[in-house]
N, C-alpha and C positions, 0 to 999 in steps of 0.2 A: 221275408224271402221274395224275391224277384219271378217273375212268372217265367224268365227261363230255367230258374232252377225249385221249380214244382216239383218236388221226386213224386209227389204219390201219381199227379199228374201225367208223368210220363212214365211212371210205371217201374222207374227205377227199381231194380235188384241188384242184390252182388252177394258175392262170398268169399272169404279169405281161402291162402293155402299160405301156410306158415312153415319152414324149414328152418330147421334149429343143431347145430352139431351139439353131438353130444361127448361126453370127455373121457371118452376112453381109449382103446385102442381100434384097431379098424373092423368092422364087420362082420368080413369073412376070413381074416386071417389076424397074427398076432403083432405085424407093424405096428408102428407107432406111429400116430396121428398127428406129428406135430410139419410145422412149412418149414422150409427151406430156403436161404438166400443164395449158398455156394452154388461152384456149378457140379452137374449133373456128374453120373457116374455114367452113364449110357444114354445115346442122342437113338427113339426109334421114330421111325418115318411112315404112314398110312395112307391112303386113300378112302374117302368113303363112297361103294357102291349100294348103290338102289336096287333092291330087289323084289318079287313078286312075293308075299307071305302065303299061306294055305288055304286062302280063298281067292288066291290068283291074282289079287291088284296091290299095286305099287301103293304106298302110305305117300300122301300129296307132301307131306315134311321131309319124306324122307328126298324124293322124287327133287322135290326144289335144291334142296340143301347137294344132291350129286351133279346138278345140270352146274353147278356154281366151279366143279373142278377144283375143288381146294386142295390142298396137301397139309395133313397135321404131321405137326412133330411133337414127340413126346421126352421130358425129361426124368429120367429113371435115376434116385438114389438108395444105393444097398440098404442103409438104413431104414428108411422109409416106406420100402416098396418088395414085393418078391414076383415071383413069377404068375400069381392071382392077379396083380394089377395090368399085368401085361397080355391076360386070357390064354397065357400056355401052362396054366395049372386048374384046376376043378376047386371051389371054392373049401372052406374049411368049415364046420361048425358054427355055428351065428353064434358070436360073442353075447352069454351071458348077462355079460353085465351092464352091457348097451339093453339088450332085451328088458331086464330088471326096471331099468331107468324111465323106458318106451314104456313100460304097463305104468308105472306109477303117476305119469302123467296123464296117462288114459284113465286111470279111478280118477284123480282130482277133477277129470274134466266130465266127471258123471258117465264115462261110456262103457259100453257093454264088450266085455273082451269076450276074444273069437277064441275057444278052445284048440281049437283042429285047425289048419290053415296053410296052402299052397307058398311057397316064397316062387315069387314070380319074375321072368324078366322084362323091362318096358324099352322099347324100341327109343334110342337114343340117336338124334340125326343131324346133334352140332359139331359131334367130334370129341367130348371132353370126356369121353371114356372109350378106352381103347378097344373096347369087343362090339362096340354099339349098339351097346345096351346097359341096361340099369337093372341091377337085383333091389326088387323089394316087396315087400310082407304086410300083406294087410294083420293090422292088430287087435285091434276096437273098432267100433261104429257106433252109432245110435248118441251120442253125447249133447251135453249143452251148456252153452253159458248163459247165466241170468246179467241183461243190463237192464238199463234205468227205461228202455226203449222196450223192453220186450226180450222175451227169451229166441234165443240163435241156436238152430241143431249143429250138435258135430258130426257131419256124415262120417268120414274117415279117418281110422289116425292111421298109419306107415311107417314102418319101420324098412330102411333102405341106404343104399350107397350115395355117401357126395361122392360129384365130378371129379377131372382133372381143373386144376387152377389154371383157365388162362394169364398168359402172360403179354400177348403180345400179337397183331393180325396185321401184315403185309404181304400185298403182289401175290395173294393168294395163299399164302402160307399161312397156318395159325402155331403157335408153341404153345404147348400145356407144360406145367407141372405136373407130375403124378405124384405127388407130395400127400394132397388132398384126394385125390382119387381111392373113396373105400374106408375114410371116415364115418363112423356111425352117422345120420342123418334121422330125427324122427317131420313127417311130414303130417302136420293137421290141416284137414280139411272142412271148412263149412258147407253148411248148405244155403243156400242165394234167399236165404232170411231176410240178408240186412240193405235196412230200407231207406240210410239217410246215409253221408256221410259221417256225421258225427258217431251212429251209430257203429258204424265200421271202425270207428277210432278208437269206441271205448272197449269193441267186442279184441281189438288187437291189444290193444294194454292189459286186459283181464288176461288171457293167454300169456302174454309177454311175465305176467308176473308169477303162471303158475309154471313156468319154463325157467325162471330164475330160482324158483325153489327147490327145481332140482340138479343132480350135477351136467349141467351142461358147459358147452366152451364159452369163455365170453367174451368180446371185442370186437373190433370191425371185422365183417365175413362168416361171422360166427352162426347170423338166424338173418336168411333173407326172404322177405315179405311179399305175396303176389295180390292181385287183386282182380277179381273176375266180374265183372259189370257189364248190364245191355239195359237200353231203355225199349219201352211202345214194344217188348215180346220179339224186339231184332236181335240177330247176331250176338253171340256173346266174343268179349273181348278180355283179354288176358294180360294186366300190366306188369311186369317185370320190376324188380328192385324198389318197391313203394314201402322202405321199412326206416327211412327217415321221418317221426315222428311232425318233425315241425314242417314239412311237407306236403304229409299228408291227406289233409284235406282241401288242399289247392290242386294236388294231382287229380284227385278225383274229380272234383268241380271241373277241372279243364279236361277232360274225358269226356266228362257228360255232354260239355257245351260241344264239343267236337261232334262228338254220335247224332247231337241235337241237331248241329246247323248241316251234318250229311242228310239225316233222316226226312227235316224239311225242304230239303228240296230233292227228293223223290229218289237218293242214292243209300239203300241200306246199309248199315255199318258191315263192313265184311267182318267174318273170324278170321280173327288174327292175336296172333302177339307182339306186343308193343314193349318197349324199353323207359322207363320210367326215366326223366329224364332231370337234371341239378333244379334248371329254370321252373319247372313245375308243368311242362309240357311233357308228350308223348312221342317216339316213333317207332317208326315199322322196324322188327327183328323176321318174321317169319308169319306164314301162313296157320291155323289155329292145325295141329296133327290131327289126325283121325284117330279116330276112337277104340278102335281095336287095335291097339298099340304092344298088348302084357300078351304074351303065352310060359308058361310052364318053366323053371330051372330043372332041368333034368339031373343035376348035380348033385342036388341035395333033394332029401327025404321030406315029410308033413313034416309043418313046426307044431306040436305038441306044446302046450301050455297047464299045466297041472292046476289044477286044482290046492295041491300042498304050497307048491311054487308063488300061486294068486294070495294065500292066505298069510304066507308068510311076508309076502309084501304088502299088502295091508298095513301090518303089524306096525307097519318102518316108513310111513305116507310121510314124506317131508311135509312142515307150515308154510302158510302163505305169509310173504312178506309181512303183509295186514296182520296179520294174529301174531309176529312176532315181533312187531312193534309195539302191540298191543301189553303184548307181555313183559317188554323193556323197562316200557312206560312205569307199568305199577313198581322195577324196584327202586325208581327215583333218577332214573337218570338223566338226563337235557335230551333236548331232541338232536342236539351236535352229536353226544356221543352216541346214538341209537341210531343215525344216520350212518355213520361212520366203523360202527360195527357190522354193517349190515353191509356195506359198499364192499369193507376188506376180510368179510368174509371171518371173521371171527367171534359170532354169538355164541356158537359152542364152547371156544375157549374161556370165552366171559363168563357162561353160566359155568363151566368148572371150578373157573378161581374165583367167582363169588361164593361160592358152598364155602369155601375156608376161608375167606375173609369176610367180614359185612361191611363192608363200604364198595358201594358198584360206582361210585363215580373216581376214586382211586383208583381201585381196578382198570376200567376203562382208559383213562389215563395215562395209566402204568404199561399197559400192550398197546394201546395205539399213539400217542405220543412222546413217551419217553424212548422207543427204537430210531425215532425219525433224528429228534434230539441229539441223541447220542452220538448214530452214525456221523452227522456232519460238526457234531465236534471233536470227534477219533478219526475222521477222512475212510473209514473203514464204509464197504456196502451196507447198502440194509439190508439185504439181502443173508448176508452170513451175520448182522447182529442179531436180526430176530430170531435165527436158527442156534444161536448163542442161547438168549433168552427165553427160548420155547421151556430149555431144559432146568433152568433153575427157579422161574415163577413162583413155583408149588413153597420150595425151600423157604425161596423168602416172604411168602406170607405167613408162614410158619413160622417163619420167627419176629415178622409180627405179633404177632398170636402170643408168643413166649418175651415181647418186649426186648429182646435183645438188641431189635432196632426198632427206628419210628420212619413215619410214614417220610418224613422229612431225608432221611438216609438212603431211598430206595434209590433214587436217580445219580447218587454216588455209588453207590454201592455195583449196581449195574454197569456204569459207565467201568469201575475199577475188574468187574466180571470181564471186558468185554475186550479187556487189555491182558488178559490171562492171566490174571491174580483170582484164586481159588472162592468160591464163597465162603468157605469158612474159614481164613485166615482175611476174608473183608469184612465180615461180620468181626470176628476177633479185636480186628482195627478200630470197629466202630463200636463196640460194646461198653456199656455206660451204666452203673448203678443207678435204677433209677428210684429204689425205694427210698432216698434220704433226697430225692430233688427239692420239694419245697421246703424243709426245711433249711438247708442249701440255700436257697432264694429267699426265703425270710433271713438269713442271717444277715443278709449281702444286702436287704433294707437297712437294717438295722444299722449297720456301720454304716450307711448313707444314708442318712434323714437328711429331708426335703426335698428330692431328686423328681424329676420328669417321670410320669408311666413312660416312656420310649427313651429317658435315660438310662431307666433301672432295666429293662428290655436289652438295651447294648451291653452291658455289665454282665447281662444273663448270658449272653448270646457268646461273649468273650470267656467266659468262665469257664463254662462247657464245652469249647469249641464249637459252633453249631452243631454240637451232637444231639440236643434235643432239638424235640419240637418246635418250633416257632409261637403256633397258637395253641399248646399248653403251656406253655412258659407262659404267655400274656395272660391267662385266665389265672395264674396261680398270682401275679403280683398284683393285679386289678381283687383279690380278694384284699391287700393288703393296704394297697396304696389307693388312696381318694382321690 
């Protein structure tokens, strides 16, 4: 390591704040959480003023953000939105099952959930929510993750409102969607534990994967990454959008060096927020807020968190990635398919249809490549094959089971499901005596002495119609033939 980039030397700290949507519906009311591309149903128009709070001074964010003069505009769709996203209705009940979701990630992450607890609002000063302000809920505290560097505290976890979706900023004007505006959002926060780079990388990827454990949204937009860093005991500073991976640890490195070549020559890094940027450098977005930002929702009551509530979720703690790879593993399956169950989201469906059948590498197979198959040889989506094949799986391992078909049948058999012919009039089609096969296939030597194994193999294969097996058939004439 280079002597300009000493962290212990310059004293380096930092802490993540990790924002992750979660997949349900929105927050405070029962919209649905999903974006929109059409256009809006209603265009509204705002201003945002600056004003003194209750200890008489202007928030310096907010003060900046009003001297700038901007006009937001906001895009309202009926579906998506009601009069909560708009701050002309009192919010609703905190969605349950966002709540649910928020604790469960709070036990994985070791922290201490808060029984009693204020839902708060945080003074919002870019515009991307129309009341200018943000509802949210402290949940947990006190947590931690163990890396290879040392253990990291979780000060805070939060449960609270995404923004409006910018769209778009000219001549002073900004357009939101309120598509997004009021989307479940849980917010983790560390404490400025972490002492390297690389550290910060691993302590985000441990999170990162106990946040995929549970149901959350996934794809771009889905969980964006902040990162809090000062060196030499200066200014802290706040980077924006650092949740591109390969990244990473160039952004941060080029921060430091930044903070470093201010600090020595006798300009301390101000507080500020910076915009994490493609190139791996930083710029200025905003002054760092002040600190007295949350007072009170007076709309709604204490969030109350039970004790019955905590224990029952317990009960239902999703695995970590790690442990249920772990568990793939032992029943034989390649790391392709265990990758690829785990990507599309289907190990529960695997571990159902392994109970009735015992072959998990078939299986796997059978739900993750045979839909893909299919649909581009029928022009049909995949979207309504799989939703085709959800429903008959069970039947056809079952008749597995009962030999009516072989494993060899399945991806006709499906393919013939998926054209609207019944299972059991494809089953019907394909059913085949199979108690008299090898002697069948010794007869069929016998009237052909001195044949090839792979001539007596074509014979088979013609006889049957490919209704059997492949590699029973070859094991039945290699008992025969030398």
């Amino acid at each position: 390591m280079s002597e300009s980039l000493d962290y212990e030397k310059l004293k380096f700290k930092s802490g993540l704040e990790i924002h992750q949507q979660l997949d349900t519906k929105k927050l405070f009311c029962k919209c649905l959480g999903i974006l929109r591309n059409d256009e809006p149903d209603l265009i509204i128009k705002r201003k945002l003023h600056a004003v003194a709070g209750e200890s008489g001074e202007v928030d310096i964010a907010a003060q900046y953000q009003s001297s700038l003069k901007k006009e937001f505009i906001y895009q309202f769709y009926k579906n998506n939105n009601c009069l909560i996203e708009l701050d002309e209705e009192p919010p609703h009940e905190i969605n349950q099952e966002a709540l649910k979701i928020a604790l469960q990630i709070s036990l994985l992450l070791n922290c201490r959930i808060i029984p009693i607890t204020q839902i708060m609002r945080k003074t919002v000063v870019d515009g991307s929510n129309t009341s200018g302000f943000q509802r949210t809920v402290l949940i947990a505290r006190d947590g931690v993750v163990e890396t290879s560097l040392g253990k990291i505290r979780i000060d805070t976890i939060c449960l609270e409102e995404d923004s409006a979706r910018k769209i778009s900023e000219d001549s002073g004007k900004i357009i939101y969607k309120l598509d997004r505006l009021g989307i479940p959002l849980i917010e983790i926060a560390t404490a400025p534990d972490i002492k390297s780079p690389e550290q910060a990388k691993e302590t985000a990827l441990h999170i990162g994967e106990i946040l995929r454990s549970c149901k959350v949204k996934r794809g771009i937009g889905t969980i964006r990454q902040d990162v809090n860093l000062s060196i030499r005991n200066e200014n802290r500073v706040e980077l924006k959008g650092v949740q591109d991976m390969k990244l990473f640890l160039k952004i941060i490195e080029n921060e430091i060096m930044r903070q470093k070549k201010l600090s020595d020559s006798g300009k301390p890094t101000k507080a500020e927020v910076r915009n994490a940027l493609p190139s791996g450098l930083t710029e200025f977005i905003r002054p760092m807020p002040g600190a007295d930002r949350m007072y009170p929702e007076t709309d709604l009551g204490l969030l109350k968190i039970s004790r019955n509530f905590l224990n029952e979720i317990k009960k239902e703690l999703p695995k970590l990635k790690s442990e249920i790879e772990g568990e793939l593993n032992k029943t034989g399956l390649n790391q392709e398919m265990i990758k690829l169950l785990l990507n599309q989201n289907k190990v529960e469906e695997f571990k159902i249809l392994a109970e009735i059948y015992k072959n998990p590498n078939f299986i796997a197979k059978m739900i993750l490549l045979f839909p893909k198959e299919i649909s581009a040889k029928i022009g049909k989506p995949l979207e309504k094959v799989e939703e085709i094949f959800d429903d008959v799986y069970i039947d056809i391992l079952k008749a597995l089971n009962e030999k009516k078909i072989t494993e060899s049948d399945v991806k006709e058999t499906l393919t013939k499901i998926s054209q609207g012919i019944s299972l059991k009039e494809t089953i019907k089609t394909e059913k085949i005596n199979f108690e008299n096969i090898e002697e069948k296939i010794i007869n069929l030597i016998k009237n052909k002495p001195g044949l090839s194994i792979n001539a007596y193999m074509g014979l088979v294969m013609s006889e049957f119609k490919g209704k059997i097996d492949g590699k029973n058939s070859m094991e039945i004439i290699k008992k025969f033939v030398k």
